[in-house]
N, C-alpha and C positions, 0 to 999 in steps of 0.2 A: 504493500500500500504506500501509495508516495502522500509528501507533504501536503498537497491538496485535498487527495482524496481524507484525509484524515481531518481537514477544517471544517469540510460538507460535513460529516458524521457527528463531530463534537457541536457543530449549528442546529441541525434536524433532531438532533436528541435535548433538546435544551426547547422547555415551552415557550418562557419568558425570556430568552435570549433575547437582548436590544441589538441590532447592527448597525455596528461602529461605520465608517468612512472606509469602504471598499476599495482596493485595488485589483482584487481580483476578478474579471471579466467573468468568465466563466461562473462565477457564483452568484454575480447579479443575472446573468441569463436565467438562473432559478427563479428568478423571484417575479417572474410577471405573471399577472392575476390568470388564474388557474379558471376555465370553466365560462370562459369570455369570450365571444360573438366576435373574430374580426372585422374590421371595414376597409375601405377606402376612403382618403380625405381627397377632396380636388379645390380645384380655386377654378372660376368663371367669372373673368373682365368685362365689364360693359362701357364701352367707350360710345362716350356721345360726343359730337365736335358741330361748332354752328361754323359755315363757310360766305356768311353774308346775305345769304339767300334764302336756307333752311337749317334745320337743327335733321344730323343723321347720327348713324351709329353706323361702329365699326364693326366690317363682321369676313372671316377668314373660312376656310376648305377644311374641313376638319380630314385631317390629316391619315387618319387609323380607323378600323372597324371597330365597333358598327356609326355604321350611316358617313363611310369616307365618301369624300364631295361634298356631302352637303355642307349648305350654310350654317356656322355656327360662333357662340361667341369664342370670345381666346379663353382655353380652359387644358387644365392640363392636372398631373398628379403632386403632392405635396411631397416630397423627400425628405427621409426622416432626420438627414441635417440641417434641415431651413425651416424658419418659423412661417407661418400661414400669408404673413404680408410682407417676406422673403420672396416665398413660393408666386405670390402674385406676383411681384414687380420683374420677377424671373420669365417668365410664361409668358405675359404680353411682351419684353422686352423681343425673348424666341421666336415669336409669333410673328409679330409685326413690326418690329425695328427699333420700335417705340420707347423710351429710357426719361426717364425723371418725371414722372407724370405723379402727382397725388392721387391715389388710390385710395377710398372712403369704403370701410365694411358695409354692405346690404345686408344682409339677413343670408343664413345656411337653409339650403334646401335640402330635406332630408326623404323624402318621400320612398318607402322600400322600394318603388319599381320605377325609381328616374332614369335606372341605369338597365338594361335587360341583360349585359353583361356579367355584372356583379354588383353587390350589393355598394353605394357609395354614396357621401353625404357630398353638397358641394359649398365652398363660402363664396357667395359672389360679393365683389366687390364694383364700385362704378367711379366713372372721371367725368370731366365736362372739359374739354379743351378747344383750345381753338387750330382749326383744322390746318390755317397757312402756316402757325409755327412748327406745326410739327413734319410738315410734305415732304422732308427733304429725308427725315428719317426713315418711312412707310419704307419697309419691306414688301418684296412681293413671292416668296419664298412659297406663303402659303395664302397669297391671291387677293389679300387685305384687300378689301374695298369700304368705300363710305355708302351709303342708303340712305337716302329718307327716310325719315322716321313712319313717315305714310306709305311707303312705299318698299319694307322691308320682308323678304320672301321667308318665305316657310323656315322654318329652325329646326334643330335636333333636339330631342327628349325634352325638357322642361324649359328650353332657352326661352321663350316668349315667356314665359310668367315672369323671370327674373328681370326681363328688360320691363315690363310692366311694370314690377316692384318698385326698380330703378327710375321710372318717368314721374311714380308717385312721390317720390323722394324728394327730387329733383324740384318740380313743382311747390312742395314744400317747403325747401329748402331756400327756392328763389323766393318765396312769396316775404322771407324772415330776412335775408341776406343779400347782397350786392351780386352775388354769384355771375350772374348774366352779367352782368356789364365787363368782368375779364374775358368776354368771349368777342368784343367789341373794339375797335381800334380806340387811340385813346381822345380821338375826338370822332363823332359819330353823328348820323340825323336823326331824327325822332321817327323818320317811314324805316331807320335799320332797326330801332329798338323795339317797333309795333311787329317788324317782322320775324324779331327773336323769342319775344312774348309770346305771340301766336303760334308760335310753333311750338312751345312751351307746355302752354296750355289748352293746345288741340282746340283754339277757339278762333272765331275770326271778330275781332272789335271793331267797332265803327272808328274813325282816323280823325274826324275832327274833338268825338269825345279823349279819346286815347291819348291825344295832344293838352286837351284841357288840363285831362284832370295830373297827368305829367307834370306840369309847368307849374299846374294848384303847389303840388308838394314844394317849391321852392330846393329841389336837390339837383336841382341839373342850371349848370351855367351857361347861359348861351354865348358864342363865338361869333367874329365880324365875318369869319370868310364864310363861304357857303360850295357845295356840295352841287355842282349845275351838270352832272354828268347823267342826271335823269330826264333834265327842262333846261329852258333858257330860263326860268326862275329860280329854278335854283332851292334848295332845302339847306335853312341854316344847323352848320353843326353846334354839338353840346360836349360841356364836360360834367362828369360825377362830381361833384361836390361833398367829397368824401367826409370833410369836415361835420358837415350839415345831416349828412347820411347815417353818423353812429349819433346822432345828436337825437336824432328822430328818424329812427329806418322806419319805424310804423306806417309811416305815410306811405310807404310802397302800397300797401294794403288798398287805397286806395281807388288803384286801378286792375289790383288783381281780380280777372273773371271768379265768382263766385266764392270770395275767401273764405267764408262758413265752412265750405266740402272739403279744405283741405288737411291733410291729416297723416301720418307717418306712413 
């Protein structure tokens, strides 16, 4: 019997034996919980990015069976050396080219038959960026492409619900927060910010209330040059009033479609 096998024996005969600070590998390998259900952990990126015109989401060729080809988000498996928002900034980086993006937890989807595979829980996580700064990065390894948010084709196993989760969030998030306005150059018209809204929140606004009640808030500063690349009159641009903005962000509220409904 060698030295090892002799520390097992004198541990396992010992009820209340406390363990000390292991070195030994092989004797922490005993110790995981006996009689325990494996799973799989994954991570699922939902990238959204507004390009001036519409709010889209990023979506890649899922790569391996089941359902290779189809469209789906960037998702991949957790490796037992990386911690979970490791594992994410890892996978879209793989995916799509994509590197230094802030990635915000969504909710875990756990549903026993997400996966027809194997049984696997996933943590989706989501970003809002803006689409021109990041182009240069866009891989096409595995076919990245942008979508319209209206106009986004079928998904594999539970992708839609997560990006749904992700739009409510979002919505939420803009209706309390500046968020929208980093997707905005840093001087803007009021027809770009009715068009980032509306896309926002799957509504269409009237343009003269939309302006009103904007200007009501006192958080946007108007600029002397103007924006004539639509008219020969031209649409004046604005700045955020960033000041004025953590002063009173409530005012957003405002002009937000329906801010009663909205909710985590």
């Amino acid at each position: 019997m060698n030295k090892n096998d002799t520390y097992k024996n004198n541990y396992a005969s010992k009820k209340n034996y406390i363990c000390p600070p292991f070195k030994n590998l092989s004797l922490l390998e005993m110790q995981k919980y006996s009689k325990q259900t494996r799973l799989l952990l994954a991570v699922d990126c939902i990238i959204f990015g507004f390009d001036g015109e519409a709010l889209k989401i990023l979506l890649i060729k899922r790569g391996f069976q089941p359902e290779k080809g189809n469209w789906s988000l960037m998702g991949g498996f957790v490796q037992t050396s990386e911690s979970i928002d490791q594992a994410a900034n890892r996978i879209l980086k793989q995916l799509t080219g994509i590197d230094g993006v802030y990635l915000e937890q969504l909710h875990t989807f756990g549903d026993t038959d997400r996966d027809p595979i194997e049984r696997t829980a996933s943590v989706a996580y989501f970003a809002l960026i803006d689409i021109h700064k990041y182009e240069t990065q866009l891989s096409n390894d595995y076919h990245a492409e942008w979508f319209p948010l209206k106009r986004v084709p079928k998904l594999v196993f539970d992708h839609q619900e997560m990006v749904e989760a992700a739009k409510r969030r979002i919505r939420y998030k803009a209706a309390l927060h500046p968020i929208l306005f980093e997707l905005l150059p840093k001087k803007f018209t009021l027809p770009q910010l009715q068009i980032l809204y509306e896309s926002v929140f799957n509504t269409t606004i009237d343009k003269r209330n939309f302006s009103k009640r904007v200007l009501a808030t006192g958080l946007l500063i108007k600029l002397n040059d103007k924006d004539k690349a639509g008219s020969k009159r031209g649409a004046y641009y604005y700045q955020l009033n960033m000041q004025h903005y953590y002063a009173k962000f409530q005012a957003f509220l405002n002009f937000i479609p329906n801010p009663d409904s909205l909710h985590l």
